[in-house]
C-alpha positions as CSV (number, residue, x, y, z in Angstrom):
1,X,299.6,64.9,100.5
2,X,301.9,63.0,103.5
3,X,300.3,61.2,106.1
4,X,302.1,62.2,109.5
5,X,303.9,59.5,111.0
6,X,302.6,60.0,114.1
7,X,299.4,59.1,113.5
8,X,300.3,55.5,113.4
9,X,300.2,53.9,117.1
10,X,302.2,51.2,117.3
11,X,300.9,49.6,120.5
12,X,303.7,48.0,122.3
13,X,301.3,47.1,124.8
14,X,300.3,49.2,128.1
15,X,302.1,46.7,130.5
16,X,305.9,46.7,130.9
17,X,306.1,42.4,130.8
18,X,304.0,42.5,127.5
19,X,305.8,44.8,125.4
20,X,307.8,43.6,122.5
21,X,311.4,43.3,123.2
22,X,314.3,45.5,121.3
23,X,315.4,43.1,118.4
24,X,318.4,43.6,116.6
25,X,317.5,43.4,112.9
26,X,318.8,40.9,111.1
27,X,320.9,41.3,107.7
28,X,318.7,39.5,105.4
29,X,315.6,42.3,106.5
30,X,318.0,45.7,106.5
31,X,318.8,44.7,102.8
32,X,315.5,43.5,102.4
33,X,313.9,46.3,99.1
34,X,310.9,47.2,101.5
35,X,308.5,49.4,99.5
36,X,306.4,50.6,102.6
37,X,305.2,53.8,100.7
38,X,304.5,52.5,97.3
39,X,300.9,52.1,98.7
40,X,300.1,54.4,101.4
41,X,302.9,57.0,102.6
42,X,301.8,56.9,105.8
43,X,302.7,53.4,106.3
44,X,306.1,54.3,107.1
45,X,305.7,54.3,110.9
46,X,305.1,51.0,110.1
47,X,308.5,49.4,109.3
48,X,310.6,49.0,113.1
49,X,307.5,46.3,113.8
50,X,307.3,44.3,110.5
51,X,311.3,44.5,110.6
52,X,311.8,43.9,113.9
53,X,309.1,40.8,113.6
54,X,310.8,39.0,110.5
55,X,314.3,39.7,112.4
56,X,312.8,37.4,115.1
57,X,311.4,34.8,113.2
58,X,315.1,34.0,111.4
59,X,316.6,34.1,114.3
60,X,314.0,31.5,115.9
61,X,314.3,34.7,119.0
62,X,311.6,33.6,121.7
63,X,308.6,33.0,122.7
64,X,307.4,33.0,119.0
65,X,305.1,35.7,118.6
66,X,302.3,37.3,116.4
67,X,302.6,40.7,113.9
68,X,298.9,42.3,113.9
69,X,298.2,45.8,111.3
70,X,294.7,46.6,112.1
71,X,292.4,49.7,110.7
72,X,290.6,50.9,107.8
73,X,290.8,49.6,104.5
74,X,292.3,50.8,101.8
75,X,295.4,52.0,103.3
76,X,298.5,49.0,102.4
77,X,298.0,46.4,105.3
78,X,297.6,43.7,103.3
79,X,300.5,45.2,101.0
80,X,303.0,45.6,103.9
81,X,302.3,41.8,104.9
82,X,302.5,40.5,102.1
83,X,306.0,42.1,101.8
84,X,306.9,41.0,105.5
85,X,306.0,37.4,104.0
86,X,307.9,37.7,101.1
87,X,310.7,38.4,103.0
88,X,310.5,35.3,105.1
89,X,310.4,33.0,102.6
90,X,313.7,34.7,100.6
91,X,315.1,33.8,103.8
92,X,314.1,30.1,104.1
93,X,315.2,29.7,100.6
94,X,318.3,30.9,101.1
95,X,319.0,29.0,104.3
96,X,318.6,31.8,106.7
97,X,315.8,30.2,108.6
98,X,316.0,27.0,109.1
99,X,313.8,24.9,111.4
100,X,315.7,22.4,114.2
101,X,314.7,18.4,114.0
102,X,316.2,15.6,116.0
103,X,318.2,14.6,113.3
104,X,319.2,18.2,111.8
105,X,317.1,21.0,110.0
106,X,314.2,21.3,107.7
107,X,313.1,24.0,105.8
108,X,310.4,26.3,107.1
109,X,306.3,25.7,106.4
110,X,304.4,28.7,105.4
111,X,301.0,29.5,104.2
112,X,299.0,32.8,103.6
113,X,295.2,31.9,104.1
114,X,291.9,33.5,102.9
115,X,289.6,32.5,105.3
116,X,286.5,32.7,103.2
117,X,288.6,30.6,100.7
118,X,290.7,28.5,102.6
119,X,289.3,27.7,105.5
120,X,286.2,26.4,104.0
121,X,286.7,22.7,105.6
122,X,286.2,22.2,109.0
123,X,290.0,20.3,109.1
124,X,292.0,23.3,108.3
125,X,292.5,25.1,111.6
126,X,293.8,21.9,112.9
127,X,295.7,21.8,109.4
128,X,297.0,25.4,109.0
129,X,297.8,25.2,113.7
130,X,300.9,22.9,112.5
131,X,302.6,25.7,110.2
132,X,305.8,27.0,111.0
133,X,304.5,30.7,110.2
134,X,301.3,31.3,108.5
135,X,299.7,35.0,107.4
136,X,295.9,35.3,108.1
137,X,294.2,37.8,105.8
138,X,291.8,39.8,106.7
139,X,290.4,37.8,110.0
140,X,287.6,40.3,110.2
141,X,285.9,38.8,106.9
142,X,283.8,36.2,109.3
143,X,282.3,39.2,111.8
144,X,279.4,39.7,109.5
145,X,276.9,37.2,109.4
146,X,274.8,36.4,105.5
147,X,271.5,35.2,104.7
148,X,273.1,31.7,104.3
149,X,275.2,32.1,107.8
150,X,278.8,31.4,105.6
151,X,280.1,34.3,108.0
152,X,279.4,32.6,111.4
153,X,281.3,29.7,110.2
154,X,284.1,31.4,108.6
155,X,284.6,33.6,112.0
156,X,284.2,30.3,113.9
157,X,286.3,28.9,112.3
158,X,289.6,32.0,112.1
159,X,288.8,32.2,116.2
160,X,289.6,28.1,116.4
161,X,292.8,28.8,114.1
162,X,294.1,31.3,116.1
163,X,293.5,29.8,119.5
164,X,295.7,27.5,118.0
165,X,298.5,29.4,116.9
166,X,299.5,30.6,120.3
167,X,303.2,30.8,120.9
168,X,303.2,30.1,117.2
169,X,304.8,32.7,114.2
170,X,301.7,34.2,113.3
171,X,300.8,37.2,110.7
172,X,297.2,38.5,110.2
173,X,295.3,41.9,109.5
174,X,291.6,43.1,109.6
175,X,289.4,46.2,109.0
176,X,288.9,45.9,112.5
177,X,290.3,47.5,115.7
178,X,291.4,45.3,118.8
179,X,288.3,46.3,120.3
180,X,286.2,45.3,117.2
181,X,287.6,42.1,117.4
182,X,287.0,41.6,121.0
183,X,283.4,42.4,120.7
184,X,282.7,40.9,116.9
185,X,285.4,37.5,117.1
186,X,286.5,36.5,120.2
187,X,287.6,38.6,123.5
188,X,290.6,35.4,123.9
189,X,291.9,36.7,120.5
190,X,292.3,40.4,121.2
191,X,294.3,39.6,124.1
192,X,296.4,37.7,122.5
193,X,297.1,40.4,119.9
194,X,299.7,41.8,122.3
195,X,300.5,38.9,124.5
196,X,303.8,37.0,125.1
197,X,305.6,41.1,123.1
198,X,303.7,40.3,119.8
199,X,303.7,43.8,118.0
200,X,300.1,45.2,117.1
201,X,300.1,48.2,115.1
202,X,296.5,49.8,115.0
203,X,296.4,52.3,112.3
204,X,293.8,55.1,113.2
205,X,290.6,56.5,111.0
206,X,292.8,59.7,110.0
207,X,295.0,57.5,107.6
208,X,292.6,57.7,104.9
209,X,291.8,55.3,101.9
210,X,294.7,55.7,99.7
211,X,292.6,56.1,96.5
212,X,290.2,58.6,98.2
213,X,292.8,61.1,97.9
């Protein structure tokens, strides 16, 4: 059975200065083989803000901005990002997105991070903060604490990466709403889900697991 588009909100923020500019979609992403429904049919709605996001990022379109898919689990977020990413780098290999120096162009630094796995040493935010575009997965996997406290360091550490990656090309998803994440991260980080036009797409409780069906 279909999901209903309309069940996904894509939150283009409540105030007119914040919302997420009308990008023309580049080329390279039109002809990109997007498989949005492979996972989850619902996920659909989805496509204008991943498209419209990687359109951006090739064409360097400021300020530089982040791409957020938050809800339950289970229902492709991870798979659409990873798609969105996929994307990017097809287009840095081809020479669509290229980055300006003083003395010409360089090719584009990305990263897709694990926080539990890859932000394990305290030098990595600072690391990862330098990255041209980097995709955060799952930041909510620090909100619960353990026995051993691994999951106050690991949140400590996603809220100092992000704080970082302000005005920076940022994707990232969680099993978390934005008000989850302001009461379980940081309150700095929900605002800045949908600061500066960054596109935040919350997808709501109906959209069920896709193997529960």
């Amino acid at each position: 059975m279909q999901t209903p588009a309309h069940l996904l909100r894509h939150d283009r923020a409540l105030a007119a200065p914040d919302a997420p500019p009308e990008i023309q979609i580049h080329p390279h992403v039109a002809e990109w083989p997007w498989r949005f429904e492979v996972y989850h049919p619902g996920l659909s709605a989805v496509l204008p803000a991943v498209q419209a996001f990687c359109s951006a990022v090739i064409r360097r379109e400021p300020p530089k901005r982040w791409l957020s898919l938050l809800g339950p689990s289970g229902v492709g977020k991870t798979h659409v990002l990873k798609q969105a990413l996929a994307c990017l780098q097809s287009a840095a290999t081809r020479g669509l997105w290229k980055i300006p120096t003083p003395t010409g162009q360089r090719s584009p630094q990305l990263a897709h991070l694990i926080p539990t796995l890859d932000l394990t040493d305290y030098r990595a935010p600072q690391d990862y903060a330098r990255y041209d575009l980097i995709y955060i997965e799952d930041i909510g996997s620090g909100a619960a604490l353990d026995h051993r406290g691994a999951g106050a360091v690991t949140r400590s550490r996603i809220a100092e990466l992000l704080q970082l990656r302000s005005q920076r090309w940022t994707l990232l998803d969680a099993n978390l709403y934005r008000r989850e994440i302001e009461r379980q991260l940081d309150g700095r980080i929900a605002s800045r889900l949908k600061r500066d036009g960054s596109w935040m797409v919350e997808v709501p409780q109906e959209v069920g697991d896709f193997w529960d069906r």
